[in-house]
Structure formats: C-alpha cells, structure tokens
VMD Tcl script that builds the backbone (N, CA, C; Angstrom):
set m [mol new atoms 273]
animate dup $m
set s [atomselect $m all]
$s set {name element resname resid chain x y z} {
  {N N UNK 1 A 70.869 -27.724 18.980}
  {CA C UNK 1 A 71.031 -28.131 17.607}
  {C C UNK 1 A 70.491 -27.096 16.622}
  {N N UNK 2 A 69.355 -26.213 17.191}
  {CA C UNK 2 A 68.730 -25.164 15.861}
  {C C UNK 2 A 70.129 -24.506 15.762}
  {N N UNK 3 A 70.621 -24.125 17.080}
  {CA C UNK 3 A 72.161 -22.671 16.652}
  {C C UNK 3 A 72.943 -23.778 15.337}
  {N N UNK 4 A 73.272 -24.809 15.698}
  {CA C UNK 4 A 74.240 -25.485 14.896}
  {C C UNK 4 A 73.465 -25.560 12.850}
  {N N UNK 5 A 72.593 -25.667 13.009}
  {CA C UNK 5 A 71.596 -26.005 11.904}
  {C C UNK 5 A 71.885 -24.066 11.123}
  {N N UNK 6 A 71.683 -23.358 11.674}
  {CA C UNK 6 A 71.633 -22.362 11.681}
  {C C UNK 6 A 72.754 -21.769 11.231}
  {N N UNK 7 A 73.974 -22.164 12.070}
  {CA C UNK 7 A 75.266 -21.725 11.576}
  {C C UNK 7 A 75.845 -22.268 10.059}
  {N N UNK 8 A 75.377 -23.875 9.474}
  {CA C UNK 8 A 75.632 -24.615 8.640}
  {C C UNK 8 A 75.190 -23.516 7.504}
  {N N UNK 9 A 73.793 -22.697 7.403}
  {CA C UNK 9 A 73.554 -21.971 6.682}
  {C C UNK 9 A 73.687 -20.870 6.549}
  {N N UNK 10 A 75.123 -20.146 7.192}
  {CA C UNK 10 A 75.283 -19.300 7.593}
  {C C UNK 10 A 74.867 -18.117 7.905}
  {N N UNK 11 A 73.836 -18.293 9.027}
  {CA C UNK 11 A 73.008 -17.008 9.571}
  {C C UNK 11 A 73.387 -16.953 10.722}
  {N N UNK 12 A 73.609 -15.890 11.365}
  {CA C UNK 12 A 73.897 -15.545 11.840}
  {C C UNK 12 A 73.200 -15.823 13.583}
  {N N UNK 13 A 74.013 -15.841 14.745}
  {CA C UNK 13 A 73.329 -16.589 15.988}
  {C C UNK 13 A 73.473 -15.765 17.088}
  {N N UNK 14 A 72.546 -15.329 17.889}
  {CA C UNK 14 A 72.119 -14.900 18.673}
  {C C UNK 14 A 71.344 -15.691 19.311}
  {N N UNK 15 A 72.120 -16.090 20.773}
  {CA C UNK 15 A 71.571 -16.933 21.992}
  {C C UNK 15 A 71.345 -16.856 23.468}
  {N N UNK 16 A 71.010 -16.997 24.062}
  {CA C UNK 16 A 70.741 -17.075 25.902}
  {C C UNK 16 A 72.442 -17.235 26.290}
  {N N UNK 17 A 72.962 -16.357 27.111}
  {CA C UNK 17 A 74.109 -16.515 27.560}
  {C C UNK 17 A 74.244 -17.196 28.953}
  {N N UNK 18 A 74.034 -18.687 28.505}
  {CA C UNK 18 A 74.315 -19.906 29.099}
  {C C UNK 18 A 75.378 -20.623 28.771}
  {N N UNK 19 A 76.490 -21.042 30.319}
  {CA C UNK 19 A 77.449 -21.747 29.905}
  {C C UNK 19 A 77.166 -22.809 28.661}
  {N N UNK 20 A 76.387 -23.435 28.313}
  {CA C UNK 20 A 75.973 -24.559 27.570}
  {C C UNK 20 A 76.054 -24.175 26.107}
  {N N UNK 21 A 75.530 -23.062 25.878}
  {CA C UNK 21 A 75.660 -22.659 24.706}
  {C C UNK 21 A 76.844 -21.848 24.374}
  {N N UNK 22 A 77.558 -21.361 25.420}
  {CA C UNK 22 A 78.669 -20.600 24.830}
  {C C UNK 22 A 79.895 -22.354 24.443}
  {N N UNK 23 A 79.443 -23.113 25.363}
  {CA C UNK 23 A 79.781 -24.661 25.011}
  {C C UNK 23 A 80.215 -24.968 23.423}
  {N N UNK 24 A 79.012 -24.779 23.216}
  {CA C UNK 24 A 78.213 -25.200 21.819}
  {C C UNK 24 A 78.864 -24.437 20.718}
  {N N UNK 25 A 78.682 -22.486 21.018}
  {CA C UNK 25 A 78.555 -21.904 19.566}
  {C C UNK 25 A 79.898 -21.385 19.827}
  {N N UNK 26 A 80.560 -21.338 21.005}
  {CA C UNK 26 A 81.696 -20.290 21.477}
  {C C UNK 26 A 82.025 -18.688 20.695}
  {N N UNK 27 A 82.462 -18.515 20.007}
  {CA C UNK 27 A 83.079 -16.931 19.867}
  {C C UNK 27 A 81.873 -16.875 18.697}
  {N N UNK 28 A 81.073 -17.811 18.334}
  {CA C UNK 28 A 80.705 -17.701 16.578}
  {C C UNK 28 A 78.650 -17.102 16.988}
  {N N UNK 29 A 78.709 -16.820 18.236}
  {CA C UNK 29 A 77.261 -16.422 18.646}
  {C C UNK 29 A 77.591 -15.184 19.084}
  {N N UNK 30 A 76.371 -14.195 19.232}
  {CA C UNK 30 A 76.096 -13.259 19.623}
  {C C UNK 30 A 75.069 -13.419 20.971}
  {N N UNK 31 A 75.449 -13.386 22.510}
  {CA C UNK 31 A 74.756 -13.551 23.702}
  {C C UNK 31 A 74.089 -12.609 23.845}
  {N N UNK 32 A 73.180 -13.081 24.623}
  {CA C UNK 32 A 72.399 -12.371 25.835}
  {C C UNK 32 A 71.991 -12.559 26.785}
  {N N UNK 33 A 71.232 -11.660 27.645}
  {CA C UNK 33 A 70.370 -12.232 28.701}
  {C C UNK 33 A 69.350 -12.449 28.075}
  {N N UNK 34 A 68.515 -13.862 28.639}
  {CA C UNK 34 A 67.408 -14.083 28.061}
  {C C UNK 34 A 66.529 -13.775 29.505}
  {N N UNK 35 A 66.706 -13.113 30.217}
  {CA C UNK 35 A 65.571 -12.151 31.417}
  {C C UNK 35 A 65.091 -11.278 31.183}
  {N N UNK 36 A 65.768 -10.300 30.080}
  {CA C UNK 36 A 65.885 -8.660 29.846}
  {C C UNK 36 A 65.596 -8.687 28.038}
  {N N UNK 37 A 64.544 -8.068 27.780}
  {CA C UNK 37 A 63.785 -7.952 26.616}
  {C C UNK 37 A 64.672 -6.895 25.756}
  {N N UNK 38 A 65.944 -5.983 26.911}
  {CA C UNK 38 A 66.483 -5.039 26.589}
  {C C UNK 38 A 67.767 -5.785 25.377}
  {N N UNK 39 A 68.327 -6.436 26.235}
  {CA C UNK 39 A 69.114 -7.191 26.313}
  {C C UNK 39 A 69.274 -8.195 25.119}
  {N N UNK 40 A 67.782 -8.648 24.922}
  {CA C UNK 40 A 67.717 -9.400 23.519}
  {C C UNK 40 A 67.182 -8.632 22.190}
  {N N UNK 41 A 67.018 -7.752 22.125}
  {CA C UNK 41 A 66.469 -6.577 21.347}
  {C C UNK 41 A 67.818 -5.732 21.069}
  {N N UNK 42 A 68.978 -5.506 21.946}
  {CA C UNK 42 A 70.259 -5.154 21.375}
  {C C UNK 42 A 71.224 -6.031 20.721}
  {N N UNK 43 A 71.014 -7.322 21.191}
  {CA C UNK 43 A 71.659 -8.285 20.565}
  {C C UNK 43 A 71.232 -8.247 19.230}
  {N N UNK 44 A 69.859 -8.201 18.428}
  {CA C UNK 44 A 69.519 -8.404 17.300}
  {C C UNK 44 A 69.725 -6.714 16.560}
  {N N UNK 45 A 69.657 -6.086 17.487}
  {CA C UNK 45 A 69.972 -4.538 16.600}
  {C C UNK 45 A 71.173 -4.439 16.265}
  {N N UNK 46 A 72.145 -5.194 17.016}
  {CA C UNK 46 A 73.843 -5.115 16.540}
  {C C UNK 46 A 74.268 -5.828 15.096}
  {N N UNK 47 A 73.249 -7.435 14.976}
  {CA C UNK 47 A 73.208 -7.988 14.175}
  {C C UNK 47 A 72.792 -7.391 13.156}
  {N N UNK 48 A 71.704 -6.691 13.311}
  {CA C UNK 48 A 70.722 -6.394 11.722}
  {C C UNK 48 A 71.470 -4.882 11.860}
  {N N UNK 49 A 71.997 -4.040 12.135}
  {CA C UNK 49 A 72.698 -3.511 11.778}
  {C C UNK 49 A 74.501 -3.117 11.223}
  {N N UNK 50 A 75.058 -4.345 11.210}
  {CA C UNK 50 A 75.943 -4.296 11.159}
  {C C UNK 50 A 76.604 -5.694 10.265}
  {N N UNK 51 A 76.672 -5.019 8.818}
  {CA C UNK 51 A 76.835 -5.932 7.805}
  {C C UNK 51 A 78.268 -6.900 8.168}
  {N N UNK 52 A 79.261 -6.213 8.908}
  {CA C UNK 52 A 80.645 -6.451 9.186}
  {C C UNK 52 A 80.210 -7.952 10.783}
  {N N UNK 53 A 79.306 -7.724 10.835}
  {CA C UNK 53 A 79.007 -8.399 12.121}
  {C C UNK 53 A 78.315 -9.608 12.039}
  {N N UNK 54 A 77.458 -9.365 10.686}
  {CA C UNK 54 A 77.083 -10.306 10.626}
  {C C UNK 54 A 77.624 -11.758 9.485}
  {N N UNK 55 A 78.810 -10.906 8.606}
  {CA C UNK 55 A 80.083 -11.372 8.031}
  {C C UNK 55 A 80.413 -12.637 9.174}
  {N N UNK 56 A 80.834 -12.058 10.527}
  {CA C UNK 56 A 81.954 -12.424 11.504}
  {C C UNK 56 A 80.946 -13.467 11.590}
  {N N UNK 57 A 79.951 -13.278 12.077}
  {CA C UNK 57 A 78.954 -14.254 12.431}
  {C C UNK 57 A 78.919 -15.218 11.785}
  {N N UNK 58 A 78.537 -15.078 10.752}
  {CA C UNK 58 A 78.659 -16.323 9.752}
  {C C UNK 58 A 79.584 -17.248 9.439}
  {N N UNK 59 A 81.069 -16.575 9.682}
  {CA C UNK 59 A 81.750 -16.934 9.293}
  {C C UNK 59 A 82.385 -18.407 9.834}
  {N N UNK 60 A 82.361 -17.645 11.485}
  {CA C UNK 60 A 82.666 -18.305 12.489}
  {C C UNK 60 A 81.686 -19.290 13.058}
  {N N UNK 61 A 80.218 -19.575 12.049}
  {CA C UNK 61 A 79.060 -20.097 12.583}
  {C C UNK 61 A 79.476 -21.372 11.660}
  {N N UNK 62 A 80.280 -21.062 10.157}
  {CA C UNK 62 A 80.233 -22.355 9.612}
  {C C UNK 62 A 81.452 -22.676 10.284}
  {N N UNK 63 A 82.542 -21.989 10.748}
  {CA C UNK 63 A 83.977 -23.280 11.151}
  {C C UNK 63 A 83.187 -23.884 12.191}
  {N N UNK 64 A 82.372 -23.008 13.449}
  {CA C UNK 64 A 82.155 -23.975 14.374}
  {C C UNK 64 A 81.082 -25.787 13.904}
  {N N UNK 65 A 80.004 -24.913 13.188}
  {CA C UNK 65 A 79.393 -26.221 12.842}
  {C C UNK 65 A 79.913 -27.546 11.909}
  {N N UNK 66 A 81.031 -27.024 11.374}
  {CA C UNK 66 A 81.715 -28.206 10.510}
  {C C UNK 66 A 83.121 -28.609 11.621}
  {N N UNK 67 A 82.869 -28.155 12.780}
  {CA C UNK 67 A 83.268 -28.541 13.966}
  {C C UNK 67 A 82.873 -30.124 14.829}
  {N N UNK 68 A 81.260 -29.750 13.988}
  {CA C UNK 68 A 80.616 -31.059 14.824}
  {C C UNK 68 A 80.352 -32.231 14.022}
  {N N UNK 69 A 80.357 -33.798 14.128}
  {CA C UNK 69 A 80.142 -34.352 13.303}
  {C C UNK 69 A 78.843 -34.794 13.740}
  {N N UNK 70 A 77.470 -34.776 12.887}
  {CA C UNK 70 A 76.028 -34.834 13.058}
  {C C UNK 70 A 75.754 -36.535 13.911}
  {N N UNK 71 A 76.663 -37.200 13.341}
  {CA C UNK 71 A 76.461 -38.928 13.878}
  {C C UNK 71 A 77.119 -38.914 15.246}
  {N N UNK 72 A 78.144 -38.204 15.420}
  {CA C UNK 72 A 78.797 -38.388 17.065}
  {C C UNK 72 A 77.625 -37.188 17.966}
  {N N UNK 73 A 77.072 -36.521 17.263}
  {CA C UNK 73 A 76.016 -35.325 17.964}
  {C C UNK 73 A 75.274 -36.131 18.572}
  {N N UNK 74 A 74.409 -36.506 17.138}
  {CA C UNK 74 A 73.239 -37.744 17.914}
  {C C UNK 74 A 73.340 -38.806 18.765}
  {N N UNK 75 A 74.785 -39.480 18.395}
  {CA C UNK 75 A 74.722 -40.764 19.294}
  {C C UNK 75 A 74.793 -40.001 20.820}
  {N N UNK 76 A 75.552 -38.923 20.787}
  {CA C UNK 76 A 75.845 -38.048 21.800}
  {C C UNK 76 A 74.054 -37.980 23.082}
  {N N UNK 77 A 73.799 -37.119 22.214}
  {CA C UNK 77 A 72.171 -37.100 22.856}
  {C C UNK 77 A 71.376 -38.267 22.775}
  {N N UNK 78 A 71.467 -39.300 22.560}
  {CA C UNK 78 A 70.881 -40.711 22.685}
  {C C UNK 78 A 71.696 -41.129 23.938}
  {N N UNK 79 A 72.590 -41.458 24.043}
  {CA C UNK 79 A 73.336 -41.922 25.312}
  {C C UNK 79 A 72.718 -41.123 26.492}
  {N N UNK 80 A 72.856 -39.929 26.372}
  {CA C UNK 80 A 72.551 -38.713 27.265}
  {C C UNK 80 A 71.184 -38.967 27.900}
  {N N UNK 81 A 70.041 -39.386 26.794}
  {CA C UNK 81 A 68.865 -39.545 26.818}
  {C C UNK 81 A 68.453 -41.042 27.370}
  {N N UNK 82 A 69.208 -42.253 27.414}
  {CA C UNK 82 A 69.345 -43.294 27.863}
  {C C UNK 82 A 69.656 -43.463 29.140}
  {N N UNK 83 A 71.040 -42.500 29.584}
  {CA C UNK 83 A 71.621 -42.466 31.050}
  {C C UNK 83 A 70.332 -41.494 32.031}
  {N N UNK 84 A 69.774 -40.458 31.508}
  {CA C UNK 84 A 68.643 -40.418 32.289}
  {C C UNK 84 A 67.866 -40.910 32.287}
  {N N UNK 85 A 67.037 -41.388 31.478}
  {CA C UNK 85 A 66.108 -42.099 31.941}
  {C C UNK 85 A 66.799 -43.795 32.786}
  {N N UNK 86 A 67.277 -43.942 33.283}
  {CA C UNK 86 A 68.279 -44.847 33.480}
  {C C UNK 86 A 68.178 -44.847 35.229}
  {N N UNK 87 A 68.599 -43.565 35.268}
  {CA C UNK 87 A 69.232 -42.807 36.589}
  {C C UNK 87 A 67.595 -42.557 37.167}
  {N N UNK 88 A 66.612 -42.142 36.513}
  {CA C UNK 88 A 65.283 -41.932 37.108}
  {C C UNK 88 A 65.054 -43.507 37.349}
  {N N UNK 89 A 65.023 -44.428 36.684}
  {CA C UNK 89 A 64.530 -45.717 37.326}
  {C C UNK 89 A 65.044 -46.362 38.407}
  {N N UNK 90 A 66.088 -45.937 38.597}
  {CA C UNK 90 A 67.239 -46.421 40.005}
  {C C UNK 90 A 65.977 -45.436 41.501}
  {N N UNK 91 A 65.921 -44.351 41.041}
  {CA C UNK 91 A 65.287 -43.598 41.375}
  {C C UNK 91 A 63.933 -43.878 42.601}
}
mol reanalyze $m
mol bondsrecalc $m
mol representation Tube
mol addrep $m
C-alpha cells in the first residue's frame, strides 16, 4: 500500500523485484534486487537522474493507483487477514 500511496502523489517507485509487487505497481515501478545494495543504489541513480524517467514514473504511478479502488483494497486485506487467521485455528 506505501507504493500505491506513493504513486497517488506522484513520486516516483522503486521496489523489491517480487512477483507481488510487480502484481501491484506493474510497468509504473522501477525494480530491484533487494539482496544487492548495488542493485538498489542503481535503481535510485536512474531515478534521481533522469528527469524523463521520473516523468514516466509518475505518470504511470497515477493510472496504476486510480487503478485501485481504496474500499475493495481494504475489504481485500481484511478477508485475507480473516482467512488466515482462520486457517491457523483449524491448525
């Protein structure tokens, strides 16, 4: 939810290149490895250098987040948060 919060104000996103989040932000993030210090340190040098990049970024940070509607998000992660703890008590 911070990437999504983030994109609404259009700044620009740089994230852990996890299926989950490419889920989430798809073409409108900038990945990385989050193992390699290298890795996340070029991701942000591409950003803060590159006014055209961080245009794209933005741009594509507000279609995705006006993508999501905030009430189907939450009920989303409440259910989510219900069915596990749910599944641990069967447990």
């Amino acid at each position: 939810m911070p990437a999504l919060e983030s994109m609404v104000y259009g700044t620009p996103v740089a994230m852990s290149d996890i299926p989950v989040f490419h889920e989430v932000a798809g073409s409108a993030a900038l990945y990385f490895d989050q193992d390699k210090s290298e890795s996340i340190a070029d991701a942000w040098q591409k950003i803060l250098s590159s006014k055209e990049l961080q245009q794209k970024l933005a741009d594509g940070g507000h279609k995705k987040a006006a993508s999501y509607n905030w009430h189907t998000v939450a009920a989303s992660l409440y259910n989510r948060i219900i069915q596990t703890l749910n599944d641990k008590k069967r447990v």
